[in-house]
C-alpha positions as CSV (number, residue, x, y, z in Angstrom):
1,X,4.4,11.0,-12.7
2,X,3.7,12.2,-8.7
3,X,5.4,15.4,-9.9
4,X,3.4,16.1,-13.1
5,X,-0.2,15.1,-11.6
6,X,0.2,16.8,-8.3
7,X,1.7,20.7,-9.6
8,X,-0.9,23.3,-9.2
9,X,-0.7,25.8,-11.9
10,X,-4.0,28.3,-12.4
11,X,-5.4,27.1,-9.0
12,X,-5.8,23.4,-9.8
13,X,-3.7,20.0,-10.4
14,X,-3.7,18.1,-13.4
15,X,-4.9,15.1,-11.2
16,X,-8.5,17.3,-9.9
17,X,-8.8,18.3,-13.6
18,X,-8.7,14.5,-15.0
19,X,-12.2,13.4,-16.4
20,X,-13.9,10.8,-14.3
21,X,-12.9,7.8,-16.9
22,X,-9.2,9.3,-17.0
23,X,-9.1,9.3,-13.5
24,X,-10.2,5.8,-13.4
25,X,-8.3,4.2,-15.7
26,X,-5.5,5.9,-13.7
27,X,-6.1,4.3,-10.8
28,X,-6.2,1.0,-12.7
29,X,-1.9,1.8,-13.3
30,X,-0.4,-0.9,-11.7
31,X,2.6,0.0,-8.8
32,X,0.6,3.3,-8.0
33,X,-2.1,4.4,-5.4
34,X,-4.0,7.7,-6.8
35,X,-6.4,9.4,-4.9
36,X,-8.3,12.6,-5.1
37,X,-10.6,12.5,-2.4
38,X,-10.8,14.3,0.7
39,X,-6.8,14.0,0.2
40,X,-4.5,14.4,-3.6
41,X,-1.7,11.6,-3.8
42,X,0.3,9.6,-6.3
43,X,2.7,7.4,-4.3
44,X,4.4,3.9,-5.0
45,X,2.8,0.5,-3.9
46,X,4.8,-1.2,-1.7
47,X,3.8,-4.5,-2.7
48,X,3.6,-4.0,-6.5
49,X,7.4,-2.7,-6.3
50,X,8.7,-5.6,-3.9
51,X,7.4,-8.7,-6.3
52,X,8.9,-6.9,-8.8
53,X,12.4,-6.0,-7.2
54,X,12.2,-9.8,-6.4
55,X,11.5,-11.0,-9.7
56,X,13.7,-8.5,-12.1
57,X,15.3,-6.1,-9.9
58,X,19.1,-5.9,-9.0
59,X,20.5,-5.9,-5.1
60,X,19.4,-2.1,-5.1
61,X,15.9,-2.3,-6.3
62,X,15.3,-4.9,-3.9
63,X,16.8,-2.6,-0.9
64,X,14.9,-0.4,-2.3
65,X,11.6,-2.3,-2.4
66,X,12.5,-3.6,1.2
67,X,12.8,-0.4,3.1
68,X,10.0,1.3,1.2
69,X,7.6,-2.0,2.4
70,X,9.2,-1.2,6.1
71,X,7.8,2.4,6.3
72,X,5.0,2.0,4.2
73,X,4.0,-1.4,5.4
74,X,0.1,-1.1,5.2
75,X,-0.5,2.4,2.5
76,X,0.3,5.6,2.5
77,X,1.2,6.2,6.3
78,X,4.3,6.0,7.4
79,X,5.2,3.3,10.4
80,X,5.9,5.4,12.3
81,X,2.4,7.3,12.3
82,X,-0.8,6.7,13.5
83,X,-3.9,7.9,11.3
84,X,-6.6,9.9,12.8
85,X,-8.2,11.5,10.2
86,X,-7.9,11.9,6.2
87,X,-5.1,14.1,6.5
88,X,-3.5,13.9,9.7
89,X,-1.9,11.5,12.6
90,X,-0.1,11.5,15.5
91,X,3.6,10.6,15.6
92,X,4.4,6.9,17.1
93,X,7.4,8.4,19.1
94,X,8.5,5.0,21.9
95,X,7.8,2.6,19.1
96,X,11.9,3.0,17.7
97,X,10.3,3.1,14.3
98,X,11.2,6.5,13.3
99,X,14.6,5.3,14.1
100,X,14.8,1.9,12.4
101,X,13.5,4.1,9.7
102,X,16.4,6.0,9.6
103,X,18.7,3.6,9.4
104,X,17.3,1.6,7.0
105,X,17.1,4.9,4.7
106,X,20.7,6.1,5.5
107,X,21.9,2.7,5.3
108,X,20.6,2.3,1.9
109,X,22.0,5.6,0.7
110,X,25.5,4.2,2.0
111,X,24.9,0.8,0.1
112,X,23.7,2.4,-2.9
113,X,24.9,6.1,-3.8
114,X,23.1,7.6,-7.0
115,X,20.5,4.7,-7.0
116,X,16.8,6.0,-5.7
117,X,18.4,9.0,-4.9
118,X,15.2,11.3,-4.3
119,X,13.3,9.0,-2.9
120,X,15.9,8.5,0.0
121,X,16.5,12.2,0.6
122,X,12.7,12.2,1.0
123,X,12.2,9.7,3.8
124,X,15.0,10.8,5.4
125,X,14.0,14.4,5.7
126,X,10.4,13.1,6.3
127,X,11.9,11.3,9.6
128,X,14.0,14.0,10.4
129,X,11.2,16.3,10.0
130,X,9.4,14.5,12.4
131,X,11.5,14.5,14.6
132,X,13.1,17.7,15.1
133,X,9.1,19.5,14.8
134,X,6.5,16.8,15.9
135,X,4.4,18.0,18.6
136,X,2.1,15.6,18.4
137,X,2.6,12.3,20.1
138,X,0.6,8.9,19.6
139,X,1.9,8.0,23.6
140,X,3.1,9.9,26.6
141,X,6.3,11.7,26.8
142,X,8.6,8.7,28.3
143,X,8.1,7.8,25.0
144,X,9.2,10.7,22.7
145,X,12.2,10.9,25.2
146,X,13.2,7.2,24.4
147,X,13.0,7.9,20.4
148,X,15.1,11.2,20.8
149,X,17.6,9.6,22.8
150,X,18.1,6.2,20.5
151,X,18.3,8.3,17.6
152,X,21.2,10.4,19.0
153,X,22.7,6.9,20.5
154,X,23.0,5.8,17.2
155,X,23.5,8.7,14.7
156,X,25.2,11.3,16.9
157,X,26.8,12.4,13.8
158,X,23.3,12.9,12.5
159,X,22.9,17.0,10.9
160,X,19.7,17.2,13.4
161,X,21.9,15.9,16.1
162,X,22.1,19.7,17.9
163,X,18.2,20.1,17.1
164,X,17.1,16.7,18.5
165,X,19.7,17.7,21.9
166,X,17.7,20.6,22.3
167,X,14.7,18.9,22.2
168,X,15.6,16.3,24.4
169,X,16.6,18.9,27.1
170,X,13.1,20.8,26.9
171,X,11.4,17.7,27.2
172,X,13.4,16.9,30.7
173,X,13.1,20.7,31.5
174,X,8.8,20.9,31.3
175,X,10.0,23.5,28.4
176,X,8.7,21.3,25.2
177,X,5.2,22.0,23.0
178,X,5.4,18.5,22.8
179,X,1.4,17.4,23.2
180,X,1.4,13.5,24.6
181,X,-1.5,11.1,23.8
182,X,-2.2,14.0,21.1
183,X,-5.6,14.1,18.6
184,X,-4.4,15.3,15.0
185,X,-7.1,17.2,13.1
């Protein structure tokens, strides 16, 4: 549905060229958030998907469910960012969360191949993404150097492994474009 609402073709997305009443009742779909102000997204609700992994789901869905809730725990924003303005945020680097995130996305791919396959390559290149070409951290830059080392602790084996190394060392050099206590926008 994400896929469908959100492709622009002839300038536009099927979601900014709903009527007002379609758009409404769309929001009114249970187990989705839709917005097209300021910002256009069609994402999962946590919560919706959690009661029901519990109630009908299989061991899967409800892994599924569980480490969805964990990075998304309060909307759209990810744990491990910090919301500054409609569109943007600063990365929560120190916090471990982009870590714990991590593993509870690898972990699940492990658990469960071919089951919520996208949806796990996603996370997991979303927290990759951000940490391999952040440069803008929520704290100071102890911080991002304790997330970039944890994460290779624990997933040296990781495909980022040489990029996050690399990082690491221009952080320790004075080399990194790393911005600390950075303002998004």
């Amino acid at each position: 549905m994400r896929d469908a609402l959100i492709r622009v073709r002839e300038g536009h997305t099927a979601l900014e060229q709903l009527s007002d009443a379609d758009f409404t009742r769309l929001q009114q779909l249970p187990g989705a958030i839709v917005n097209r102000d300021e910002v256009l997204l069609v994402e999962p609700n946590p919560d919706y998907f959690t009661k029901l992994a519990t109630a009908r789901g299989d061991s899967a869905d409800r892994a599924f469910a569980s480490a969805l809730k964990a990075t998304y725990p309060e909307s759209v924003w990810p744990v491990y960012s910090e919301q500054q303005t409609d569109v943007s945020g600063c990365t929560r680097f120190g916090s471990l969360d982009l870590v714990k995130i991590y593993r509870s996305w690898s972990g699940f791919q492990r658990r469960f191949p071919g089951r919520y396959v996208a949806r796990a390559h996603k996370e997991i290149d979303a927290v990759t993404e951000r940490l391999t070409h952040s440069t803008c951290a929520c704290g100071d830059l102890q911080s991002v150097e304790r997330e970039l080392q944890q994460f290779l602790r624990e997933f040296p084996m990781s495909s980022a492994e040489s990029t996050i190394e690399r990082r690491l060392q221009a952080l320790r050099t004075g080399r990194s474009n790393m911005r600390p206590n950075c303002i998004a926008g």
